[in-house]
Structure formats: structure tokens, C-alpha cells
BANUZA-99931 format. One line per 10 residues: number of its first residue (from 1); their letters; for each residue x, y, z of C-alpha. Coordinates in steps of 0.1 Angstrom, whole numbers. Layout:
<recs>
NUM> A> X/Y/Z | ...
</recs>
This chain:
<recs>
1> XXXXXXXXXX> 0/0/0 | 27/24/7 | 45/18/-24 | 17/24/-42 | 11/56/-28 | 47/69/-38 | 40/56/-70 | 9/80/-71 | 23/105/-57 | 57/101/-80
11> XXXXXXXXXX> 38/98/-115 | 14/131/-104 | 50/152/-102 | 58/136/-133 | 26/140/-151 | 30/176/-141 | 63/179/-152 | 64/156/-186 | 48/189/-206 | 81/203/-195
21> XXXXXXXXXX> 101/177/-204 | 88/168/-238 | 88/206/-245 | 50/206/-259 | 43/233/-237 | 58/252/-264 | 35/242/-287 | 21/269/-316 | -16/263/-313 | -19/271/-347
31> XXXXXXXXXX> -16/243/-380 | -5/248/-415 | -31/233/-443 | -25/234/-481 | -50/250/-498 | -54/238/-535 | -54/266/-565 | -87/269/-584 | -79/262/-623 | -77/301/-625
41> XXXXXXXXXX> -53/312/-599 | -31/278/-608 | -27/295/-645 | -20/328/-636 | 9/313/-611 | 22/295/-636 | 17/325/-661 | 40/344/-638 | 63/321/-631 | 75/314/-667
51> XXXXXXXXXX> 72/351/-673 | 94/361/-649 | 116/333/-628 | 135/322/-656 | 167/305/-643 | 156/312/-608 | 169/283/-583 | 180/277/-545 | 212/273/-556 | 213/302/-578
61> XXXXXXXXXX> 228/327/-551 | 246/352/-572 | 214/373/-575 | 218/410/-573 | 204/423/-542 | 175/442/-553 | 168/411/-571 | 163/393/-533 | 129/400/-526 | 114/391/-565
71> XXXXXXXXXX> 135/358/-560 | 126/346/-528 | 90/352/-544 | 97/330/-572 | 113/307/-552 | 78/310/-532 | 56/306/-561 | 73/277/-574 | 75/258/-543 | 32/267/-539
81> XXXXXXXXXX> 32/254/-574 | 50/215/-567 | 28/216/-534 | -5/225/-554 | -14/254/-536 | -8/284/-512 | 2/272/-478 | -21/287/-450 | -19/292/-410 | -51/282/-394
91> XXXXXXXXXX> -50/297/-358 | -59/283/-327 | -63/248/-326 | -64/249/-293 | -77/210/-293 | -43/197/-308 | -27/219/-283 | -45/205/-253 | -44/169/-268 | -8/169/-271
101> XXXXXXXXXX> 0/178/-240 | -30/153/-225 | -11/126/-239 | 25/133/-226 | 11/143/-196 | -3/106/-191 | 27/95/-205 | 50/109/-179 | 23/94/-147 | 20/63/-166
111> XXXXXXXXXX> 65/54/-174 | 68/73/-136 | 40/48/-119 | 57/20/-137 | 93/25/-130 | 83/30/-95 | 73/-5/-95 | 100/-20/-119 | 134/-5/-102 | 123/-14/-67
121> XXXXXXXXXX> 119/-50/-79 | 149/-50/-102 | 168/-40/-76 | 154/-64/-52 | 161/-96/-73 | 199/-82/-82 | 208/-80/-48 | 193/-117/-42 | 217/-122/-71 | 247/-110/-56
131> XX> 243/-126/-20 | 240/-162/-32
</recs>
């Protein structure tokens, strides 16, 4: 009974702390979704793209620097084009957020709880090991 209750009262402190530990507390409640170009926005991309990125790449970096902005656009347009569609922040998904940390919270009582039953007994039947 009383190592149950130190196992309790050891996987609550970790349960607490696993968020912390795991670093999801850290978490941006927010999620990135693709969102797919109509027929019309995918040709006028594309229109702009061969009209002015010609010979644009990543590992083109001998650019001239008023050239940077227009090029990481490019660079921007091109990748939205492989990908299908603009990429877009949706904010707040404060569900994921609180799921997240739900489940390495129960993580942390539930490894804590168990170790506090394992090492005990490990320990236990090495040092029956060592005295025969």
C-alpha cells in the first residue's frame, strides 16, 4: 500500500512535469493546411512564373540584391506550385494543443507509476543475485 502511494504520488509530479520535459508546452496552437489553387489562380501562377523566374533556383545565389525580394518570391511561387497550392496558417487549434499535452502528460504518470514498481523490484532480485 505504501509503495503504491509513492508511485501515485511520484507519477502526479511527473505528469506535471512531462509537458516540460517533452517541451510541448511550447507548442504553436496554430496548423499549416494546403489550400489547393482553383484552375484560374493555378494559370495565372504559372503564367507568372515562366514570365518572370526564368533561371531562378535555390542554388542560384549570385542574385543582385534588389533582385532578393522578387527571388525569394519566385522561389515561393514555385514551391506553392510543386505543393499545389498556397500554404495557410489556421490559428488556434487549441484541441491539438491541449491533446498533445493530454497525452504526454499521461505519458510521464503512466512510465513514472511504472518505474516506480520496476526499479524497486529490479533491484530487489539483483541484490538476491549478488548474496547467493
Amino acid at each position: 500500500m505504501k509503495q503504491r502511494k509513492i508511485a501515485i504520488s511520484l507519477a502526479v509530479v511527473g505528469a506535471i512535469a512531462a509537458p516540460f520535459v517533452f517541451r510541448t508546452y511550447k507548442m504553436e496552437p496554430l496548423y499549416w493546411a494546403v489550400v489547393p489553387y482553383t484552375a484560374k489562380t493555378k494559370e495565372k501562377v504559372t503564367a507568372y512564373v515562366t514570365n518572370n523566374c526564368q533561371g531562378i533556383t535555390e542554388n542560384n545565389v549570385h542574385a543582385a540584391p534588389w533582385q532578393g525580394l522578387s527571388r525569394q518570391y519566385c522561389l515561393d511561387e514555385i514551391g506553392n506550385l510543386k505543393r499545389g497550392g498556397d500554404e495557410h496558417a489556421y490559428c488556434c487549434s487549441t484541441r491539438n494543443y491541449l491533446a498533445i499535452n493530454a497525452i504526454a502528460a499521461a505519458a510521464g504518470f503512466v512510465i513514472i507509476y511504472a518505474l516506480t514498481f520496476l526499479l524497486p523490484a529490479l533491484i530487489r532480485r539483483y541484490w538476491r543475485w549478488l548474496n547467493r
